[in-house]
C-alpha positions as CSV (number, residue, x, y, z in Angstrom):
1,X,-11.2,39.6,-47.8
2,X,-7.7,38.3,-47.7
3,X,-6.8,34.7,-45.6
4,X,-3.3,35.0,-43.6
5,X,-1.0,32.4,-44.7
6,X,2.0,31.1,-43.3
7,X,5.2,31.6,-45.1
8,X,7.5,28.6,-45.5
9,X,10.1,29.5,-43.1
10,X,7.7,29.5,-39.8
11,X,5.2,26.9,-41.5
12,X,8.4,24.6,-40.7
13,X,8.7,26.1,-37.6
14,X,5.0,25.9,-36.6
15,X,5.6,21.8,-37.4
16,X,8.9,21.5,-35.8
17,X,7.5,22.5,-32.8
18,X,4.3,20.4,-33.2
19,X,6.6,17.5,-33.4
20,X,8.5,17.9,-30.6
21,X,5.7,18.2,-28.8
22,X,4.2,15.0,-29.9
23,X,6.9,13.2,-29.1
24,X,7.2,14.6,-25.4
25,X,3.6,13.7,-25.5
26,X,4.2,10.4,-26.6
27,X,7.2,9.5,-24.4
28,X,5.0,10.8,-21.5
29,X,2.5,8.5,-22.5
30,X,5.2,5.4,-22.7
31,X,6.1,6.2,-19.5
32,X,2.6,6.6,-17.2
33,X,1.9,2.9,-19.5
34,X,4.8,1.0,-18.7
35,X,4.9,1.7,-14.8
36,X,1.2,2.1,-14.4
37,X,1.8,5.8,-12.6
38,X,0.8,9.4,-13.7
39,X,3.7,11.6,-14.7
40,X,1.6,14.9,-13.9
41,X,-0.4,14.4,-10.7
42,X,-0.9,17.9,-10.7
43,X,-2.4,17.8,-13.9
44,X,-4.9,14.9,-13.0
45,X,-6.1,16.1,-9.9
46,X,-7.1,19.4,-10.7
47,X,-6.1,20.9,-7.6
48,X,-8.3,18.5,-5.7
49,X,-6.2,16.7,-3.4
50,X,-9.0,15.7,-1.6
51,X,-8.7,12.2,-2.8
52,X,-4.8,12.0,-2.4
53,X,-5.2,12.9,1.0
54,X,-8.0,10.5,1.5
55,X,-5.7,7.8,0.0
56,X,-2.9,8.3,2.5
57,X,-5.1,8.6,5.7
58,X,-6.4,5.2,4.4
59,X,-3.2,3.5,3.8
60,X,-2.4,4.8,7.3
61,X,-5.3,3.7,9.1
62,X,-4.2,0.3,7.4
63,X,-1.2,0.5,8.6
64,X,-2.1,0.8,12.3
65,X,-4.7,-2.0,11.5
66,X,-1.9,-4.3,10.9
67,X,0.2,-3.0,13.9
68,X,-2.4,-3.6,16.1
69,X,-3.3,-7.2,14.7
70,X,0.7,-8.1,15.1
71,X,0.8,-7.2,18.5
72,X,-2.6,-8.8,19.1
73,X,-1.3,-12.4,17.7
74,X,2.0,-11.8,20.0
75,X,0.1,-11.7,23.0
76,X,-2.5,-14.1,22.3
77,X,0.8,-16.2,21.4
78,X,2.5,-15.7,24.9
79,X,-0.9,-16.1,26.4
80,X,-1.2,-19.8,25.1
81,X,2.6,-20.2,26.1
82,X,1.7,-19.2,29.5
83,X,-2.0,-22.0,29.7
84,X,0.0,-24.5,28.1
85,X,2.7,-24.1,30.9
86,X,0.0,-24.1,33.5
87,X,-1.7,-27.5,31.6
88,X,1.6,-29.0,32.2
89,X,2.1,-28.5,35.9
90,X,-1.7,-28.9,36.5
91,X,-1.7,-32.4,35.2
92,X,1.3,-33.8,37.5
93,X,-0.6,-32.6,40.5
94,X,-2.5,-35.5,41.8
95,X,-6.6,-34.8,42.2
96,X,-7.4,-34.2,45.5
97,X,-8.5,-37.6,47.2
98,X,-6.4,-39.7,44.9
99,X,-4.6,-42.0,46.6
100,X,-1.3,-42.4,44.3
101,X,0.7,-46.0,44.5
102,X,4.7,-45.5,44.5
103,X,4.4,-47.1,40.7
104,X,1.9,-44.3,39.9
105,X,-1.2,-42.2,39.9
């Protein structure tokens, strides 16, 4: 029974090419640690997008939450604008009854 060997010319080509590997590997690696993102989503997911697309409907239904709570504190904003305007003229009308002094009420 006989074992294949390499011979030397593509044993250093077998390892050449396992090096540059590894170091694509490597910088890959670098890369999704330092900015905290994958390089291959593809790869990750599996072809299961399901939780991509779960992630963006999320962020958009966020989104709208915060439209809708802006606009909500702009018009409970103009709202109060509008009572305290009404406060203001309600208190320089005398009470009904009141009998009001040229110096004052």
């Amino acid at each position: 029974m006989s074992v294949p060997s390499l011979g030397d010319l593509s044993q250093s080509y077998t390892m050449r090419q396992r090096n540059v590997n590894l170091r694509q590997e490597i910088g890959r690696l670098t890369t999704e640690l330092a900015t905290g993102q994958v390089a291959q989503v593809r790869d990750v997911l599996n072809g299961n997008y399901s939780y991509l697309t779960d992630l963006t409907r999320r962020l958009d239904l966020l989104q709208g939450y915060g439209i809708a709570t802006t606009e909500a504190g702009l018009y409970t904003a103009a709202m109060q604008g509008a009572l305290g305007l009404i406060e203001d003229s309600a208190g320089s009308v005398p009470a009904r009854g009141v009998i009001c002094s040229p110096a004052g009420c």
